[in-house]
Backbone as JSON, one array per atom type, in Angstrom:
{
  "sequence": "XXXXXXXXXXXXXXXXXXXXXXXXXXXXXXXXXXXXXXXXXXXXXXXXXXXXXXXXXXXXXXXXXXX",
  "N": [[83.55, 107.31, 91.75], [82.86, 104.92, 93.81], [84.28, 101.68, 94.12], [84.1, 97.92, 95.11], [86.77, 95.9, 96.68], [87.94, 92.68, 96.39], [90.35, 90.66, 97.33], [92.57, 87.87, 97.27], [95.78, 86.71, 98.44], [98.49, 83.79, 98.23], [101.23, 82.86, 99.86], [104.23, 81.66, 99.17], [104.93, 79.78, 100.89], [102.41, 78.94, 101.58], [100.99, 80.36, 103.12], [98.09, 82.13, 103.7], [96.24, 85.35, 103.14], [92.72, 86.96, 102.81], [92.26, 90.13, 101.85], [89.87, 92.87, 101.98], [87.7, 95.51, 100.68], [86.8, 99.11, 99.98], [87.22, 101.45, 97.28], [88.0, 103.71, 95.21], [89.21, 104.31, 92.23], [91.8, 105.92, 90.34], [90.64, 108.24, 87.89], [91.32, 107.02, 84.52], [91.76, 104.45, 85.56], [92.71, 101.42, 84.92], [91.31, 98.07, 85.47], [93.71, 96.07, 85.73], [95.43, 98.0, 87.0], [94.52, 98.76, 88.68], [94.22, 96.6, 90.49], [97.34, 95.59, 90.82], [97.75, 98.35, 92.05], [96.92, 97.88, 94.75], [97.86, 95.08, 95.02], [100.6, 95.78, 95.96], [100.51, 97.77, 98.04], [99.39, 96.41, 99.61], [101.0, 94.33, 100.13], [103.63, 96.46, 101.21], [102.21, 96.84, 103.4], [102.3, 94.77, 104.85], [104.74, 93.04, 104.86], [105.18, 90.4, 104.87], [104.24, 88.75, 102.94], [104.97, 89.8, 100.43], [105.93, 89.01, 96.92], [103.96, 87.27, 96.6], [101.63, 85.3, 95.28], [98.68, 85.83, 93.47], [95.49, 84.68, 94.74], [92.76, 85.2, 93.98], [90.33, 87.58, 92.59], [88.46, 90.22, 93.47], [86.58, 93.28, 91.59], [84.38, 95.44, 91.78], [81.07, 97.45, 91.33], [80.87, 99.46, 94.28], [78.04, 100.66, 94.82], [74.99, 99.62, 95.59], [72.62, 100.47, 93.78], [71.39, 102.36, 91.08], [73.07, 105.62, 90.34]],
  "CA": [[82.73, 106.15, 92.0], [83.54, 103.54, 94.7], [84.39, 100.3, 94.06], [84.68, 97.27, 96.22], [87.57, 94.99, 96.16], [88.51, 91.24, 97.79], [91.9, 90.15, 96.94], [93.28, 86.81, 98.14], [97.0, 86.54, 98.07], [99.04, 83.4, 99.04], [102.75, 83.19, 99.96], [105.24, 80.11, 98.97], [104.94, 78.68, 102.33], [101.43, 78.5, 101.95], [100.17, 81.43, 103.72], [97.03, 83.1, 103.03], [95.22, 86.07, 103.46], [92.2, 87.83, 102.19], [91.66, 91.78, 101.96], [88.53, 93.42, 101.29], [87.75, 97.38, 101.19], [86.2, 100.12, 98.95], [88.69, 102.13, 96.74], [87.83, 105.04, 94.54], [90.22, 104.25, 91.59], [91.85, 107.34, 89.35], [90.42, 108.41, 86.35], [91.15, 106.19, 83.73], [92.82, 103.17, 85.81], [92.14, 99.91, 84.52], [91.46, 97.25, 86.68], [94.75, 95.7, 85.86], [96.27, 98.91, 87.73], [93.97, 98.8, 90.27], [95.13, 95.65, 91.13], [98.59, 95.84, 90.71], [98.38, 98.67, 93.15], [96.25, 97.31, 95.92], [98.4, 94.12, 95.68], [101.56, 96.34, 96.21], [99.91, 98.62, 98.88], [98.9, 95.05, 100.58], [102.75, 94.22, 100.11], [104.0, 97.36, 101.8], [101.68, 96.67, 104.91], [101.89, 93.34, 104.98], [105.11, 92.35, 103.77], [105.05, 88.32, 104.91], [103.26, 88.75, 102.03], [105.67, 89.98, 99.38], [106.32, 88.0, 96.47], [102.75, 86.01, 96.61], [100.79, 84.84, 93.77], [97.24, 86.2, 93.55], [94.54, 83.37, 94.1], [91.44, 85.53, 93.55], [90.5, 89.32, 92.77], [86.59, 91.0, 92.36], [86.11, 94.34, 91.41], [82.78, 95.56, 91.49], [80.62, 98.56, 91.76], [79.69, 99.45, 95.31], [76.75, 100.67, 95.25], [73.25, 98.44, 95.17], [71.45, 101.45, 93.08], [71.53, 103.23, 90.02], [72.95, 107.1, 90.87]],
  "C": [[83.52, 105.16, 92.86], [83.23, 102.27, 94.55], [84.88, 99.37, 95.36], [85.25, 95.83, 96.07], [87.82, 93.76, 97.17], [89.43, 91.13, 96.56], [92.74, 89.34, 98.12], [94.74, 86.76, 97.49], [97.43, 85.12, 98.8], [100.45, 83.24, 98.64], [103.13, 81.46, 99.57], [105.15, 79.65, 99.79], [103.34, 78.25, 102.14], [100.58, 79.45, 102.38], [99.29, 82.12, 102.85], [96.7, 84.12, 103.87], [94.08, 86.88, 102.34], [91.84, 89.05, 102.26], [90.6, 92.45, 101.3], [88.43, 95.14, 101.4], [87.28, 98.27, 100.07], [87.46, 101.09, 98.61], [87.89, 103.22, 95.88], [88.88, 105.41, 93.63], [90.39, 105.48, 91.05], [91.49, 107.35, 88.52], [91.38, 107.89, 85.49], [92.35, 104.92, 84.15], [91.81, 102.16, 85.31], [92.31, 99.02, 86.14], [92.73, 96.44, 86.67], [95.52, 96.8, 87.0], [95.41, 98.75, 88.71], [94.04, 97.54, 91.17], [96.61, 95.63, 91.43], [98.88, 96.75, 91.57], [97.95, 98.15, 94.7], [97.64, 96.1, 96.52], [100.04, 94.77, 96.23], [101.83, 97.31, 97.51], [99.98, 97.97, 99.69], [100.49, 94.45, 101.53], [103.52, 95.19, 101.22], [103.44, 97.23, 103.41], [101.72, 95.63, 105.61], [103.71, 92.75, 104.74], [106.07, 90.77, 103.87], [104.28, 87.93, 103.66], [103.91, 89.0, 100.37], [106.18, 88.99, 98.38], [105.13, 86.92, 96.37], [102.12, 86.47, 95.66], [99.15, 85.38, 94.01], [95.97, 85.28, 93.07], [93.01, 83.96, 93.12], [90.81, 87.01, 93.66], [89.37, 89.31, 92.01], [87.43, 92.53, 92.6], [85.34, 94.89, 91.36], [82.6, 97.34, 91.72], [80.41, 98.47, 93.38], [78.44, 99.58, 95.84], [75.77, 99.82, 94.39], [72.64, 99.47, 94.1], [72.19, 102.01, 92.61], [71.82, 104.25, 90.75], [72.25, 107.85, 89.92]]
}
């Protein structure tokens, strides 16, 4: 099942950004882990970014309709 995530991070200076994107977590991750890796993933690609506090994190279903 695909989920779709926004996750705002900002840095000690101030810096922000927000990332958005559909994920397809592993069987039986919690959304604690599915944060924890996104924001680490984010980290790795990003990493002006390392070390920032997490202002704001959805999780949701993606799809509009029942399967």
């Amino acid at each position: 099942m695909d989920f779709l995530y926004i996750l705002t991070l900002e840095t000690r200076e101030g810096g922000r950004a927000t990332c958005t994107g559909v994920i397809a977590p592993r069987e039986g991750a919690t959304r604690q882990s599915v944060l924890m890796d996104l924001k680490a993933e984010i980290e790795r690609a990003r990493p002006t970014l390392c070390g920032s506090i997490i202002l704001y994190f959805s999780l949701e279903r993606d799809s509009l309709y029942a399967a």
